[in-house]
C-alpha positions in Angstrom: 116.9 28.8 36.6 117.9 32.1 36.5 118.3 34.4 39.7 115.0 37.1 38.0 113.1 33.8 37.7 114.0 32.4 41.5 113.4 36.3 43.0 110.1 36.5 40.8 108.5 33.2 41.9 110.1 34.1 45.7 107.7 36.9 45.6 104.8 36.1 43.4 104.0 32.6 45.5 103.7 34.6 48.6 101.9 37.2 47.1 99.2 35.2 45.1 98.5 33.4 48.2 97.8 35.8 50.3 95.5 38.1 47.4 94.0 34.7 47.3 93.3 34.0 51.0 92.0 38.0 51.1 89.5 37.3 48.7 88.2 34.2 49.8 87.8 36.1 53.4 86.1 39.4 52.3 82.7 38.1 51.6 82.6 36.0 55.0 83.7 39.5 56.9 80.9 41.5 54.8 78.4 38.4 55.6 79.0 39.2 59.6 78.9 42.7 59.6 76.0 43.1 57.4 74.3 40.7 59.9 75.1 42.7 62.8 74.2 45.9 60.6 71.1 44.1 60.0 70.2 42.7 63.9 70.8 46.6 65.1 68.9 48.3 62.4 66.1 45.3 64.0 66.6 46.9 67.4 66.0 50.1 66.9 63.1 49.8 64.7 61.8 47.4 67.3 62.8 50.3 70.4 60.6 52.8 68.5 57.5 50.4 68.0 57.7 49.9 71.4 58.2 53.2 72.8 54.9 53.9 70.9 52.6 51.0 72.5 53.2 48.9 69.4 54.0 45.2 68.7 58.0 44.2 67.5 58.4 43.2 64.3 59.6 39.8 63.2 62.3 39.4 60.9 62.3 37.6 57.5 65.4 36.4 56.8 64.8 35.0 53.4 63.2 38.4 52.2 66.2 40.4 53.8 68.2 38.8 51.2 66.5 40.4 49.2 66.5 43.6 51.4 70.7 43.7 50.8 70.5 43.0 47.4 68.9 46.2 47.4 71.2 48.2 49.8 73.7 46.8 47.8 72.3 48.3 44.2 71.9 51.0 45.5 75.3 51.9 47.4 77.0 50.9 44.3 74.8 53.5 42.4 74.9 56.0 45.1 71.6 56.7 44.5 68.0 55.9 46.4 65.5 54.0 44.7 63.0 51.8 45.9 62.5 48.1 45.1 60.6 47.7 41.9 58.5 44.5 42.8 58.1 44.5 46.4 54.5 43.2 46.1 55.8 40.4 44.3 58.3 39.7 46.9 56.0 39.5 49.9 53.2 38.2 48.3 54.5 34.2 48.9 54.6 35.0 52.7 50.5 36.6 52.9 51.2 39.9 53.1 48.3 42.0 53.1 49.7 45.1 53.5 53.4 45.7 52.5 55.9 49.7 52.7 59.5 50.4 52.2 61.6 52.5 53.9 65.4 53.5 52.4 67.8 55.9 53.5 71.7 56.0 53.7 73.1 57.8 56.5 76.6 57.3 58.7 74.8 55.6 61.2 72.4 53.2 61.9 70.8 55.7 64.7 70.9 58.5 61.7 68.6 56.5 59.5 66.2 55.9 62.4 66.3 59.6 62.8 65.9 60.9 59.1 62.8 57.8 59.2 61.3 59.5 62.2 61.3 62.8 61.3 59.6 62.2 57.4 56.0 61.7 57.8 55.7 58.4 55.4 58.5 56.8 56.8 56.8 57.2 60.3 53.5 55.6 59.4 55.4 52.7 57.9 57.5 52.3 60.7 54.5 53.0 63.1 52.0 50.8 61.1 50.2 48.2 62.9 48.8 46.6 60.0 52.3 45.7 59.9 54.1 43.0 61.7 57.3 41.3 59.7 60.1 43.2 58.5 63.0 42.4 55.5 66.3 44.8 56.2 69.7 45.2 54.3 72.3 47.0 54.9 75.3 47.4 53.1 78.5 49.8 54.3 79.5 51.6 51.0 81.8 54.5 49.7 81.5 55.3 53.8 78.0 55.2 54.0 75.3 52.7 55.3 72.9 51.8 52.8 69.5 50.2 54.3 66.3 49.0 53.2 63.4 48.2 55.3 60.7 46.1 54.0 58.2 46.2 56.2 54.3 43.8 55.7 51.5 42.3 57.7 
């Protein structure tokens, strides 16, 4: 074997392991923070029903799949758009009444803010027709993505 040979497998190996241990990691790592995205956006919606008499809303978990599939599409798209067949997508748990709030913002407190302070997104978070809630949130090109799907 040559000596080029011996250096290039010296340093490929290595190299291929490690791009392969990196990319095996990266979607457990975007899993857990999305989650925790997710369980904070939860709590601050929930603070604000509260601070206005209201009951919490239960999460969905299986719908906020569905709820970062969204963020996602639309973080890689940079653009806001809202979810085509929601009524489809609540529909199998008896919604009755179904909204959707999106936004991107830098922080999770931000797009409570901008929700607040828009006059549909208020009534949908301050709705008491509705009671369970989908949310996705996705962290792209530095900004957090989130949908809020939101039924009773």
């Amino acid at each position: 074997m040559t000596i080029l040979r011996r250096l290039v497998r010296a340093v490929a190996v290595p190299m291929l392991l490690t791009v392969a241990i990196l990319a095996t990691s990266q979607p457990a790592l975007a899993g857990a923070r999305s989650q925790r995205f997710r369980t904070d956006m939860l709590r601050l919606v929930n603070e604000t029903r509260r601070a206005h008499g209201m009951s919490t809303f239960t999460l969905n978990r299986r719908l906020s799949t569905e709820a970062w599939r969204h963020s996602m599409s639309m973080g890689r798209r940079f653009l806001l758009y809202h979810t085509s067949n929601l009524y489809a997508l609540v529909q199998p748990y008896g919604a009755h009444a179904w909204g959707e709030n999106i936004a991107y913002a830098q922080t999770l407190q931000r797009v409570e803010e901008l929700w607040m302070h828009s006059y549909e997104h208020r009534v949908n978070l301050l709705n008491p027709a509705f009671h369970r809630a989908a949310i996705g949130v996705v962290k792209s090109r530095g900004w957090l993505w989130v949908t809020l799907q939101l039924y009773g």
